[in-house]
FIDO-599967 format. One record per residue (C-alpha): residue number from 1; x, y, z. Coordinates in Angstrom, 1 decimal. Example, Ala and Ser with C-alpha at 12.3 -4.5 7.8 and 13.67 -1.06 7.14 Angstrom:
// residues 2
+-----+--------+--------+--------+
!   i !     xx !     yy !     zz !
+-----+--------+--------+--------+
!   1 !   12.3 !   -4.5 !    7.8 !
!   2 !   13.7 !   -1.1 !    7.1 !
+-----+--------+--------+--------+
***
This chain:
// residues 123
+-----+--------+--------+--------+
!   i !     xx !     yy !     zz !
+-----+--------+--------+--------+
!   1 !   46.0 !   39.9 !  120.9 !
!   2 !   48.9 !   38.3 !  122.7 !
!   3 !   49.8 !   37.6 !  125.9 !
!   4 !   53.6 !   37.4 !  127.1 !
!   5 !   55.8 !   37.4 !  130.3 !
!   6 !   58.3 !   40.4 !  129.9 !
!   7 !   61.4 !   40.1 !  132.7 !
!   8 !   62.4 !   44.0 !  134.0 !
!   9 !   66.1 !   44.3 !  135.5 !
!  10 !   68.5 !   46.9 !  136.3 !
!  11 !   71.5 !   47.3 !  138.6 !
!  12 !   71.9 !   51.2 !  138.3 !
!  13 !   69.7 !   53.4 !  139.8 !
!  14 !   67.1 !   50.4 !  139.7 !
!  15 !   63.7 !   52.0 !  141.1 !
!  16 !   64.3 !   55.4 !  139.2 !
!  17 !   64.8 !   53.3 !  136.1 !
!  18 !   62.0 !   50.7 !  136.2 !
!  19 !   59.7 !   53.1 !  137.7 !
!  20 !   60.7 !   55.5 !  133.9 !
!  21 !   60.8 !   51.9 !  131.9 !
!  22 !   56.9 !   50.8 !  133.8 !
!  23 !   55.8 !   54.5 !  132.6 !
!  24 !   56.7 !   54.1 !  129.2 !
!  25 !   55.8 !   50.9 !  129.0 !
!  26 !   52.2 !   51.4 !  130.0 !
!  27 !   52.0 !   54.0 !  127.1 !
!  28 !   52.5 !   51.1 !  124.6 !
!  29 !   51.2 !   47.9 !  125.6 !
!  30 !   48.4 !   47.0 !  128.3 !
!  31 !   50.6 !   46.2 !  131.5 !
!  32 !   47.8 !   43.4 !  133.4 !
!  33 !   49.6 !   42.1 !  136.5 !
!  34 !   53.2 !   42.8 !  137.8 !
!  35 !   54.9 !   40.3 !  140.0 !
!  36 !   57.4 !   41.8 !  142.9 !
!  37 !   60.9 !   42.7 !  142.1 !
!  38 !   63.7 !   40.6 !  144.1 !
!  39 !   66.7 !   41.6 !  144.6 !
!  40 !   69.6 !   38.9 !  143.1 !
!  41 !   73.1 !   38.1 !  142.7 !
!  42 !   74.4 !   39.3 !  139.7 !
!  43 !   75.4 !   36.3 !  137.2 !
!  44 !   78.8 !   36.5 !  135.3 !
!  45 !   80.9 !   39.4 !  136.9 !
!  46 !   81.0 !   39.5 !  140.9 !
!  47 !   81.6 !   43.0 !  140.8 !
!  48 !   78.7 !   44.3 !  139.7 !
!  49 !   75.6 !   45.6 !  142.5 !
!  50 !   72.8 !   43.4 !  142.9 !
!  51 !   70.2 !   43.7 !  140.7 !
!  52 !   66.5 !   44.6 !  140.9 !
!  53 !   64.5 !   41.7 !  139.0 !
!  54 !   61.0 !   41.4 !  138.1 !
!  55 !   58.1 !   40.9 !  135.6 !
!  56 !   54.9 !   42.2 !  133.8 !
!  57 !   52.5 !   40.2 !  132.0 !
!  58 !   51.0 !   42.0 !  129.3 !
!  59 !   48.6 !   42.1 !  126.3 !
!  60 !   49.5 !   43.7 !  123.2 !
!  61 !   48.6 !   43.4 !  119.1 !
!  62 !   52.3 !   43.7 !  118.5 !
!  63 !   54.0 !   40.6 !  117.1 !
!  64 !   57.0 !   39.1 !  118.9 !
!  65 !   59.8 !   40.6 !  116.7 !
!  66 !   58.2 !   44.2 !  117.4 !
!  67 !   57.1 !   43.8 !  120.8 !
!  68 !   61.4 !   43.1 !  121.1 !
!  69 !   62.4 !   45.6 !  118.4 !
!  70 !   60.4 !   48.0 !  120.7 !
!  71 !   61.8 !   47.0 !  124.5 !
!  72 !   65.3 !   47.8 !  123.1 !
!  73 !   63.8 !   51.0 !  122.3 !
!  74 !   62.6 !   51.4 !  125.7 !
!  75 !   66.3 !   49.9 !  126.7 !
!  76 !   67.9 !   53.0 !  124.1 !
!  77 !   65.5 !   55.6 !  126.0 !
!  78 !   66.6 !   54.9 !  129.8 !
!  79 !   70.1 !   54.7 !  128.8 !
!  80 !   71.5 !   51.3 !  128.0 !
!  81 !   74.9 !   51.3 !  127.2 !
!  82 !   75.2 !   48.0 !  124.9 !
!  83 !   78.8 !   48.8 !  124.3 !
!  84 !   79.9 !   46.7 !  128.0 !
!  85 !   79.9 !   43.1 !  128.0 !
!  86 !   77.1 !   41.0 !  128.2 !
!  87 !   77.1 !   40.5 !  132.6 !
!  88 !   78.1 !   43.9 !  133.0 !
!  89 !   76.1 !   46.6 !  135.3 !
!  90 !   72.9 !   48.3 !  132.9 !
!  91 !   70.2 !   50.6 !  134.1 !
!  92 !   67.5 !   48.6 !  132.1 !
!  93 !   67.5 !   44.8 !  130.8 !
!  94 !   64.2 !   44.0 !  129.0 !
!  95 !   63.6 !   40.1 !  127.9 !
!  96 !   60.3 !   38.2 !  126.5 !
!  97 !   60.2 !   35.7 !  129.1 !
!  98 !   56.8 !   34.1 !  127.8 !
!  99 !   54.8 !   34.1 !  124.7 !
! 100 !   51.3 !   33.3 !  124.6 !
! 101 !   52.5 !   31.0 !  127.5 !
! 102 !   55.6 !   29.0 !  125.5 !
! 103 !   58.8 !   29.7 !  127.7 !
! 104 !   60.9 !   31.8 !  124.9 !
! 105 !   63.7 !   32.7 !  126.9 !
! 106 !   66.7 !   29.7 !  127.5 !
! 107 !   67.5 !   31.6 !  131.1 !
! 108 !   64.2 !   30.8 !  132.3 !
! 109 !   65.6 !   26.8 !  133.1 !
! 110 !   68.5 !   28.2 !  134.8 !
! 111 !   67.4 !   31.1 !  136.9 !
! 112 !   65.2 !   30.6 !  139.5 !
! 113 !   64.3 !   33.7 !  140.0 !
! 114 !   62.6 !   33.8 !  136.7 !
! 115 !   61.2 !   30.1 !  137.6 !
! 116 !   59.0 !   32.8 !  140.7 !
! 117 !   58.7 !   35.5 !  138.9 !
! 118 !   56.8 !   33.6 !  136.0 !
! 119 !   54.4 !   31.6 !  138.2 !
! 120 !   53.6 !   35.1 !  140.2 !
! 121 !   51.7 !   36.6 !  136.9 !
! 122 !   50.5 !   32.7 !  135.6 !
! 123 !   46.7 !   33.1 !  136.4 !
+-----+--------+--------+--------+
***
């Protein structure tokens, strides 16, 4: 089994959409602990909304390259338009933030809200 960090964001309609992305998530993986969602700046483009942020650690007998291939699934289902640019508003943003506890994701050095987020599900 493994164990990974997965961060959870949206700026449109953010509780409707994590609340559809946690459903569907639960129905795929094993969802152990979820940290608290934050609300922060947007990075990039100031004229985006805030967005929601938080994170789920999980357990699941999916590899790393599926457990991704299938959040951008999860991403396709609630609606992500991956046509914007990268800092742009989405209703869903779905990252490996950990991976049987090796930081994978570059962003979690320069965002402290991940830096909380992270230590919130580290047991």
């Amino acid at each position: 089994m493994n164990i990974c960090i997965i961060g959870i964001g949206s700026n449109i309609d953010a509780e409707k959409n994590i609340k559809k992305t946690m459903e569907i998530l639960k129905t795929e993986v094993t969802v152990l602990k979820s940290s608290k969602f934050l609300k922060t700046k947007p990075i990039g483009i100031n004229t985006s909304s805030w967005f929601t942020n938080g994170a789920v650690r999980i357990e699941t007998e999916l590899g790393k390259t599926e457990l991704n291939k299938l959040l951008k699934n999860i991403e396709n289902l609630i609606g992500r338009d991956r046509t914007k640019p990268k800092f742009s508003s989405r209703c869903i943003d779905l990252d490996i933030i950990t991976w049987n506890g090796e930081i994978v994701d570059k962003d979690y050095y320069t965002r402290d809200f991940l830096q909380k987020l992270v230590a919130e599900l580290i047991p």
